[in-house]
C-alpha positions as CSV (number, residue, x, y, z in Angstrom):
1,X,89.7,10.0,-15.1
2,X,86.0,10.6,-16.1
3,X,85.4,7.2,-15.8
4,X,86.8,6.3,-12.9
5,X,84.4,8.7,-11.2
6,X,81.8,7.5,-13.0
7,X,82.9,4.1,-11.7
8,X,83.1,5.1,-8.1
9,X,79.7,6.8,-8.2
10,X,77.5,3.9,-9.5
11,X,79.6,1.6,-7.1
12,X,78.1,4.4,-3.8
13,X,74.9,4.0,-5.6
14,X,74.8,-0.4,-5.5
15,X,76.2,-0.2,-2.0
16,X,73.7,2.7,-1.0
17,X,70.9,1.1,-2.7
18,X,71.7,-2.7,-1.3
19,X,72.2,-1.1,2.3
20,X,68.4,0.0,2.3
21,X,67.6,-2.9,1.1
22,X,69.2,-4.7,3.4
23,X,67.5,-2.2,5.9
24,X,63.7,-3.0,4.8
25,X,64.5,-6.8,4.9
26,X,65.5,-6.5,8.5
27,X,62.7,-4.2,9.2
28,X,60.2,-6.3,7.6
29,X,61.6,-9.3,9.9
30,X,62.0,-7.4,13.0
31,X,57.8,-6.5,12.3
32,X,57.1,-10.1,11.7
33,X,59.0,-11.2,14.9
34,X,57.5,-8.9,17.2
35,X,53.9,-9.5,15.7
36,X,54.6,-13.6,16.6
37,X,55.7,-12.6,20.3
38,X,52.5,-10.9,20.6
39,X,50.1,-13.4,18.6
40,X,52.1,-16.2,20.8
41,X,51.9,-14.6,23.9
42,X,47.9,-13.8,23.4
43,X,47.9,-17.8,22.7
44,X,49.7,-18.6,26.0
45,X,47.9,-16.4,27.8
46,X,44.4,-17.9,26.6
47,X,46.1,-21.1,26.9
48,X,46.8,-20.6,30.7
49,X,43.7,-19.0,31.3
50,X,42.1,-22.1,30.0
51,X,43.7,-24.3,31.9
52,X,42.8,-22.4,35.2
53,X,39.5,-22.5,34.4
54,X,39.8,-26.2,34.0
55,X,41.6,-26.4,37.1
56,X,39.2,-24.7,39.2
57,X,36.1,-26.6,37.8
58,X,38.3,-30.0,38.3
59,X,39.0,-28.7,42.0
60,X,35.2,-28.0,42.6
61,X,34.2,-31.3,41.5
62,X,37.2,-32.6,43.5
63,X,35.5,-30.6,46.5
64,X,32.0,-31.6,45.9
65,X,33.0,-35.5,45.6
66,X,35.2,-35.4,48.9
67,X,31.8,-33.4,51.1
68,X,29.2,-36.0,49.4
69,X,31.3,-39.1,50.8
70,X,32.9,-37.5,54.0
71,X,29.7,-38.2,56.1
72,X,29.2,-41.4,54.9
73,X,33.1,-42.0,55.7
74,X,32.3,-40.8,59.2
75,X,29.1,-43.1,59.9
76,X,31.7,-45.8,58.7
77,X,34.7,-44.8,61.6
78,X,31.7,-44.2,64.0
79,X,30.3,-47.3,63.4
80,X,33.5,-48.6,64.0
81,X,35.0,-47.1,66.6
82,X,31.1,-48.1,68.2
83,X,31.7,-51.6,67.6
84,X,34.9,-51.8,69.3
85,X,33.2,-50.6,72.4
86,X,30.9,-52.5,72.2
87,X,33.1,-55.6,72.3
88,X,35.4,-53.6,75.1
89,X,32.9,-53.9,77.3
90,X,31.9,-57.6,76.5
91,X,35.5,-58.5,77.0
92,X,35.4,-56.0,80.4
93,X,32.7,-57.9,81.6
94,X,34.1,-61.8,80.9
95,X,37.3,-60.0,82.7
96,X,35.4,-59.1,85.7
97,X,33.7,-62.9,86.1
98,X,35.0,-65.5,88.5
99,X,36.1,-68.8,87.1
100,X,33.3,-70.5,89.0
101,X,30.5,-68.0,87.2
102,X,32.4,-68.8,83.7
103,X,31.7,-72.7,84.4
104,X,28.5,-72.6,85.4
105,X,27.8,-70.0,82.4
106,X,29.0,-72.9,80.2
107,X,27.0,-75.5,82.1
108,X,23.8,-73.9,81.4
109,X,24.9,-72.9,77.5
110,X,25.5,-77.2,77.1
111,X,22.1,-77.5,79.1
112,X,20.3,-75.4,76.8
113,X,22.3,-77.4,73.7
114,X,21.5,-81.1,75.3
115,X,18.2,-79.7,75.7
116,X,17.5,-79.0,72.1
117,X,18.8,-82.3,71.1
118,X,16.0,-84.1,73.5
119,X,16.2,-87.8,72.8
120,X,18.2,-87.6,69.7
121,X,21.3,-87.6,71.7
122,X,22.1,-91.3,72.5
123,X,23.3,-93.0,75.8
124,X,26.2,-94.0,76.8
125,X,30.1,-92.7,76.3
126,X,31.0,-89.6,75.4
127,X,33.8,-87.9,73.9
128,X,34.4,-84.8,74.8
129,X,37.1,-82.0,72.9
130,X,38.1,-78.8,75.5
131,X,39.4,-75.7,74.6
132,X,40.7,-73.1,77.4
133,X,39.3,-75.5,80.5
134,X,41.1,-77.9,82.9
135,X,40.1,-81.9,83.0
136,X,38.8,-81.6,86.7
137,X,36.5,-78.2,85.4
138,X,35.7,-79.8,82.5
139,X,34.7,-83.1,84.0
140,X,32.7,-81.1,86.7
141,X,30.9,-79.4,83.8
142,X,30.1,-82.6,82.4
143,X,28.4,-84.4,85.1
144,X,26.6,-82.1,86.1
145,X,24.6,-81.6,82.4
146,X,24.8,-85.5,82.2
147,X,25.1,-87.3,85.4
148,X,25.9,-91.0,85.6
149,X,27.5,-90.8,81.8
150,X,31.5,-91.7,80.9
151,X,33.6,-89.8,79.5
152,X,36.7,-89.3,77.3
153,X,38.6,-85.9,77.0
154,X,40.8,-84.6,74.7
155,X,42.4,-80.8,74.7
156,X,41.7,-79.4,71.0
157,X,43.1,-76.1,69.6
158,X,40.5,-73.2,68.8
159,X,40.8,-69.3,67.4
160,X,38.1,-68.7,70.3
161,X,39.1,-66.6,73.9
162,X,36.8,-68.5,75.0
163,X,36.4,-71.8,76.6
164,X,34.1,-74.4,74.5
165,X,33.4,-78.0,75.0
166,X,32.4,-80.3,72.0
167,X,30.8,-83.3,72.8
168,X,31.0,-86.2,69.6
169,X,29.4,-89.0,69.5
170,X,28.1,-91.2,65.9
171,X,25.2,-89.4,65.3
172,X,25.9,-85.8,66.0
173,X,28.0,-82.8,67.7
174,X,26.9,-80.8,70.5
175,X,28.8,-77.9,70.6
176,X,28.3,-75.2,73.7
177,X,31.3,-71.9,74.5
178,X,30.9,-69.1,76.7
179,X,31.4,-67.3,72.9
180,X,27.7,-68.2,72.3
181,X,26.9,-65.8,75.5
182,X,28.8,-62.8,74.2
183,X,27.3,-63.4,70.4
184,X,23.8,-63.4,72.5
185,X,24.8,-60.2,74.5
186,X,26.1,-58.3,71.1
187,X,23.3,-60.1,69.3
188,X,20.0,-59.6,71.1
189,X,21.0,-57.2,74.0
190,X,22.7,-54.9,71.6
191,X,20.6,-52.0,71.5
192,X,20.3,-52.3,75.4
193,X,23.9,-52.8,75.9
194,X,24.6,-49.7,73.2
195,X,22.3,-47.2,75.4
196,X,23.7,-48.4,78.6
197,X,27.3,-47.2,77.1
198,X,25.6,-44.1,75.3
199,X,26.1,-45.1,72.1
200,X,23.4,-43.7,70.9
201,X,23.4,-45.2,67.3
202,X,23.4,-48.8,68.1
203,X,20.4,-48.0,70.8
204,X,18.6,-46.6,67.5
205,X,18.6,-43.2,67.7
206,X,20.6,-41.5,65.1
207,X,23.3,-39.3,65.9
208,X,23.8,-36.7,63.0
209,X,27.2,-36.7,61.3
């Protein structure tokens, strides 16, 4: 019987001793896991206060890039909203011309061409290739830069609005378009044309951005 108790006594003993064991292990762990969460969390919070910081710098950079190009960007759509006014009016003022001032605007552009050729350009014949003109103003065109010459005509295809006249013959090409009066106007009379519209740029006074 003595030993029975004895028995049931260092059996309490194991199970009481094991149970506090048991009770320091999962102390221990529980320690160890709440020591992580904090070490990780001090990590992630250094983590994403690094990557703000990063951020921001990026964004400021982002910032400072965007302002040093914006007002060259603007010049650029200035500059281009400038020239399309320009050419608006150009294309107002060929609108506003009479056929009969378009021909004789071309009859004086192939005077001024003929001109320049002087004797170089030879006698006789010539072929002639119109773009945007009718045979009878063409022809009319004709003899009155060259009086008492032939002439053969042939309708050509052009990318110009404008009407042109080629004139061909063995040794060279004369070529004469009311386009060569609008490159003159946006060419030379630019600036005057600019200040006459207020565009104050193309008249050479800078307009800040």
């Amino acid at each position: 019987m003595e030993e029975l108790q004895s028995t049931d006594i260092l059996d309490r003993e194991i199970l009481e001793d094991a149970r506090k064991k048991a009770y320091r292990i999962l102390q221990t762990a529980d320690d160890t896991i709440k020591q992580k969460a904090a070490e990780w969390g001090k990590k992630t919070d250094s983590a994403l206060a690094e990557m703000g910081e990063k951020f921001r710098r990026q964004s400021r950079l982002d910032i400072d890039e965007i302002m040093a190009v914006l007002p060259l960007d603007k010049r650029r759509v200035k500059a281009k909203k400038n020239e399309e006014l320009l050419n608006s009016a150009v294309e107002a003022w060929y609108a506003r011309l009479g056929r009969r001032r378009v021909l004789e605007l071309l009859e004086k552009e192939l005077e001024r061409r003929l001109a320049a050729c002087g004797e170089f350009f030879p006698d006789g014949p010539v072929h002639a290739a119109i773009h945007k003109l009718g045979e009878d103003e063409a022809l009319g065109v004709l003899r009155s830069a060259l009086p008492g010459r032939s002439f053969s005509l042939e309708e050509t295809h052009s990318t110009s609005v404008y009407p042109e006249i080629v004139l061909d013959t063995r040794e060279l090409r004369v070529y004469a378009s009311i386009g060569k009066t609008v490159d003159f106007i946006l060419g030379e009379k630019r600036a005057e044309l600019a200040a006459a519209l207020g565009l104050t740029e193309f008249a050479g006074e800078e307009t800040p951005c």
